[in-house]
N, C-alpha and C positions, 0 to 999 in steps of 0.2 A: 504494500500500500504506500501511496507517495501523501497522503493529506487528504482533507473531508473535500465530498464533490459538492461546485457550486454550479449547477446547471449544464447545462450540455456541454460534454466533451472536461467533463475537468474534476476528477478523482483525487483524494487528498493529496493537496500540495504541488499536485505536478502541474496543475494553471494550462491554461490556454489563451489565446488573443482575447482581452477583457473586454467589455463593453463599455456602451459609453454611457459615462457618466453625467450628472447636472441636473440641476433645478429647471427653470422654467425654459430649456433649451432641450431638454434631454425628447421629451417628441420630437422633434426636429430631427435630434439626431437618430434616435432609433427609426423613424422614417429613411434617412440617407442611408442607414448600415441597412435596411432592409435593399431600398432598391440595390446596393451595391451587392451583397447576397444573389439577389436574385439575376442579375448582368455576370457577375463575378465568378459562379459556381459554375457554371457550363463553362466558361472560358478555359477555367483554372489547369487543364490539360495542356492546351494553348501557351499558358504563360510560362506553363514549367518549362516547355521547348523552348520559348526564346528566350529566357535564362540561362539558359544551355550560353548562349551566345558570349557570355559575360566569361571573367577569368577569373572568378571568384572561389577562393578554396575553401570550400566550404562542406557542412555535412546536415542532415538530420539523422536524429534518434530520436522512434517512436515508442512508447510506452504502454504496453496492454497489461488487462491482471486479468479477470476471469471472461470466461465467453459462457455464452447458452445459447438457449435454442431461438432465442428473442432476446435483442436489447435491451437492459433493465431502463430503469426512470432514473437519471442523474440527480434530478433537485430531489429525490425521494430516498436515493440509497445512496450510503458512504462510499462506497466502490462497485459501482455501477459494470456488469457485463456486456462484454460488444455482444451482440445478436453473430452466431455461425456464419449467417449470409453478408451482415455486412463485414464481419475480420476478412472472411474470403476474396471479397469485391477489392478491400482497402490493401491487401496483400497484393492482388493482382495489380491494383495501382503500381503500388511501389515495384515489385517486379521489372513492371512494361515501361515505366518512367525513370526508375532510378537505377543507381548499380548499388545493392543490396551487400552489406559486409557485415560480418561479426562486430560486436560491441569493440570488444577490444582494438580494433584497425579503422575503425571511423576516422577516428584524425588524422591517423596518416594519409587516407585513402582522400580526407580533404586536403590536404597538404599537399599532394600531386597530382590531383585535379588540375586540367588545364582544358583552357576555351574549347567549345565546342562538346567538351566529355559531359557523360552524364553526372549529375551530383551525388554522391555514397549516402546511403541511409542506412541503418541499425534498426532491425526490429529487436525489442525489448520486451521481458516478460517480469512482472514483480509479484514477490508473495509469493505460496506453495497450496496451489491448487490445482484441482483433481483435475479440469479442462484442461491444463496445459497438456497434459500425456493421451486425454481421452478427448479432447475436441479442435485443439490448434495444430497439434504434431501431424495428426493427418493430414488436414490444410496446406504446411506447410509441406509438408514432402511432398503432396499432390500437385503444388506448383514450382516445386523443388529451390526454395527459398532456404537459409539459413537463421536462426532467430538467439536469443540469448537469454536464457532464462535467469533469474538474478531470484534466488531460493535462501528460505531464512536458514533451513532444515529443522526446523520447529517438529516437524512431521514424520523424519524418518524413525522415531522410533513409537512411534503409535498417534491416534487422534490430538490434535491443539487449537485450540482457538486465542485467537488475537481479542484483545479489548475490543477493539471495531466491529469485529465480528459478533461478539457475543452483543456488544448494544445491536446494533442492525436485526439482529435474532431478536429481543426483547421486543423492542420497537415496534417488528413485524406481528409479534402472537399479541401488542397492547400496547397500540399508540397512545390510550391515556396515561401511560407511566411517564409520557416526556415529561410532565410539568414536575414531576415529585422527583423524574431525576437532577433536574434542573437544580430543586432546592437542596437534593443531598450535594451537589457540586457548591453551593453557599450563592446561591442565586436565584434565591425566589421570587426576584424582581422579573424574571424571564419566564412563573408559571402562566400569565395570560398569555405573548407566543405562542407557548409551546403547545397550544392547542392547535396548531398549525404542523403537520408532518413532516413539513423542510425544516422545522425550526433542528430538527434531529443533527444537522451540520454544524450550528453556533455550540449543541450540545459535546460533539465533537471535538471544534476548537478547543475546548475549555477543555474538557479531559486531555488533549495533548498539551495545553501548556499545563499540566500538572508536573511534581516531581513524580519520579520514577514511586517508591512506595504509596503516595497517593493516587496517581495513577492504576496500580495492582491493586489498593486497596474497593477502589472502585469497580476494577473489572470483577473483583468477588463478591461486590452484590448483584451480578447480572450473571442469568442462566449458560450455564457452558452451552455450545453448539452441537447439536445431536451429531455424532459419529459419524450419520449418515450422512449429513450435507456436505455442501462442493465443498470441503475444504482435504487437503491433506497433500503432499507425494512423497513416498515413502522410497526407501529405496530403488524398489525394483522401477518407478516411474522416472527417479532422477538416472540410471541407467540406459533406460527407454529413450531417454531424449538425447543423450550421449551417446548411444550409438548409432542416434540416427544421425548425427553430424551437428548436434544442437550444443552450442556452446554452454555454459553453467557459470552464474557467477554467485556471488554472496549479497543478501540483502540487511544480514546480523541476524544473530539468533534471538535478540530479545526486542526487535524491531523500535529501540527507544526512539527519541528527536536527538540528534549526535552533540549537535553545539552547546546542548542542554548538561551534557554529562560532564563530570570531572576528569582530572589527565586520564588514572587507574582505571575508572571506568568505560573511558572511550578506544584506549588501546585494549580494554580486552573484552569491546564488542567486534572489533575485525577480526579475534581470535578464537574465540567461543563457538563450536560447533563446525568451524570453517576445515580442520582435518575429516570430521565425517564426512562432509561434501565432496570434498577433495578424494577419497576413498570409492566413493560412492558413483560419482562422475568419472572418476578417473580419470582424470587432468585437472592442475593446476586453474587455480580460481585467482583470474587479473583482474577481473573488473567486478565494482563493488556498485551498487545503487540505493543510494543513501537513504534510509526510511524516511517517509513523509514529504522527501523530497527535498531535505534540509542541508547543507552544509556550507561552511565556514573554513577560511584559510588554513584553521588550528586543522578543523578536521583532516583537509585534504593532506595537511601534512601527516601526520599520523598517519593515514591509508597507505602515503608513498612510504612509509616508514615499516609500515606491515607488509610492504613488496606488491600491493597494485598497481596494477599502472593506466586505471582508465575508471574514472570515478563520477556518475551520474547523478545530478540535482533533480527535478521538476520543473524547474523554470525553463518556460519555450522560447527559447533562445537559439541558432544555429552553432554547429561544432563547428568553430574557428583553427586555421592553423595554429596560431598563435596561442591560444585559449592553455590557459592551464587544463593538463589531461584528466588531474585529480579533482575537474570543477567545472564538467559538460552540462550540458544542457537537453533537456527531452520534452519533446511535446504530447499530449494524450490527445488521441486520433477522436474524432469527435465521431458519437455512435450513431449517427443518421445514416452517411451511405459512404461511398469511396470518391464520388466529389467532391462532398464536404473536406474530407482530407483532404484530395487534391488541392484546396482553396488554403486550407489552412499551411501545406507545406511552403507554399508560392509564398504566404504573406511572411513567413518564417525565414523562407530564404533572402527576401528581401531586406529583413532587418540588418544592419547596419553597426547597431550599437547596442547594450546590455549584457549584463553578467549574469551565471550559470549561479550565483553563489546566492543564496540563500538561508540564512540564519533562523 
């Protein structure tokens, strides 16, 4: 999980092109961003070839976590799934448009980009869920793509659920418990919202900016996640994806916010659990994808320091030459169709300026 989703296309932390903001201007403007949506999204194939044109060394990294059989609701769940048909469409985007590389060689692969080449993208997988082995690995071998899965290993030795998960679960079986979770977070000023089902994301926020033990202690008044749902991959799955050519990297085993934690404690979340995987996968784990979608200079140092050498944020920002490798940037594919993409990578590659880093 990279952070709480706010509306389409934007799963915790990992953002996408925001909207536009403002007081007695903001019609206006959501008028012009529509028309421009609606001119812009057919185009977007279009624009990606005459970008081509440009000598820009540059990359995208995309960002998935779970798929199903249908695209969940973003404003309604914290880690909303792509719908099967659209991952497939948006894969074949990238595919036919782009030149497709392992996480790890993005930057390079931007780095020696030159005029006229296609641009390198990184499909990306976060968190340890059952679709990665049971509904994307097909996909992707069916259009013989490579992807990178970034796994906490929470799961290889039996069932786990994440805080997130287990609210999402609560939420789900009794949306009236928002308001009273609200006031166990010390915010009863938020039980009238929370009569509202989106409010479920502000709820979110606030349990991640906790400390780590309040944090835990909160996930233990909310229902574990039954055995049976999408969560888990356990070894034989992390195998599965490795020998089908699917890269594996580390997401931490206890999924904290990184910049949040102490020296001791941040150096031995890159450490924790990261030889089982390693065992497991069988190969060497470079590249890290920072929970929530958070890091910081300190962090990225530590990662280089644990022997990464390719370290993804949330922030939709393009992979620069230049760019520190321990502080990339990934965008989360918006779940409507493989246009949309298409529009969102054009406006991605266009950008110019911002940082991957995230606190």
């Amino acid at each position: 999980m990279t952070g709480s989703q706010r509306g389409d296309a934007r799963p915790a932390g990992a953002g996408c092109v925001s909207g536009f903001r403002g007081g007695a201007h903001r019609p206006v403007r959501s008028g012009a961003r529509l028309v421009f949506r609606v001119l812009a999204v057919p185009l977007a194939p279009m624009m990606a070839l005459l970008l081509r044109l440009s000598s820009r060394r540059q990359g995208i990294a995309v960002v998935y976590h779970g798929l199903a059989a249908r695209s969940g609701k973003p404003e309604l769940e914290l880690v909303a799934p792509h719908g099967t048909d659209v991952f497939e469409r948006q894969v074949r985007h990238l595919a036919r448009t782009y030149h497709v590389v392992p996480a790890a060689d993005l930057q390079r692969a931007a780095t020696e980009r030159r005029r006229g080449a296609r641009f390198p993208a990184a499909i990306t997988f976060d968190d340890d869920l059952a679709s990665h082995v049971e509904l994307a690995l097909p996909i992707l071998r069916r259009i013989g793509v490579s992807a990178t899965f970034c796994l906490t290993g929470a799961t290889l030795k039996g069932p786990h659920s994440f805080w997130w998960q287990r609210l999402q679960h609560a939420v789900n079986a009794d949306p009236s418990r928002l308001p009273d979770l609200f006031e166990a977070l010390g915010a009863p000023e938020r039980r009238t919202a929370a009569t509202d089902p989106r409010a479920i994301h502000e709820l979110a926020r606030l349990v991640e900016a906790l400390d780590v033990p309040a944090r835990e202690a909160f996930a233990r008044m909310l229902p574990d996640v039954p055995a049976s749902a999408e969560v888990g991959v356990p070894p034989g799955g992390v195998q599965a994806l490795a020998s089908a050519g699917m890269a594996i990297g580390l997401h931490t085993r206890r999924h904290d916010p990184l910049p949040s934690l102490g020296d001791d404690a941040l150096a031995a979340a890159f450490a924790e659990g990261r030889d089982e995987l390693e065992r497991a996968a069988g190969q060497r784990l470079v590249v890290v994808a920072y929970p929530h979608g958070r890091a910081d200079r300190r962090v990225a140092r530590v990662a280089r320091e644990a022997g990464f050498t390719a370290g993804y944020t949330g922030v939709p920002v393009p992979v620069r030459a230049g760019d520190d490798p321990l502080i990339l940037g990934r965008i989360t594919p918006s779940h409507r169709s493989g246009r949309h993409l298409a529009l969102q990578m054009v406006v991605v590659l266009l950008r110019r300026k911002g940082s991957a880093q995230r606190s």
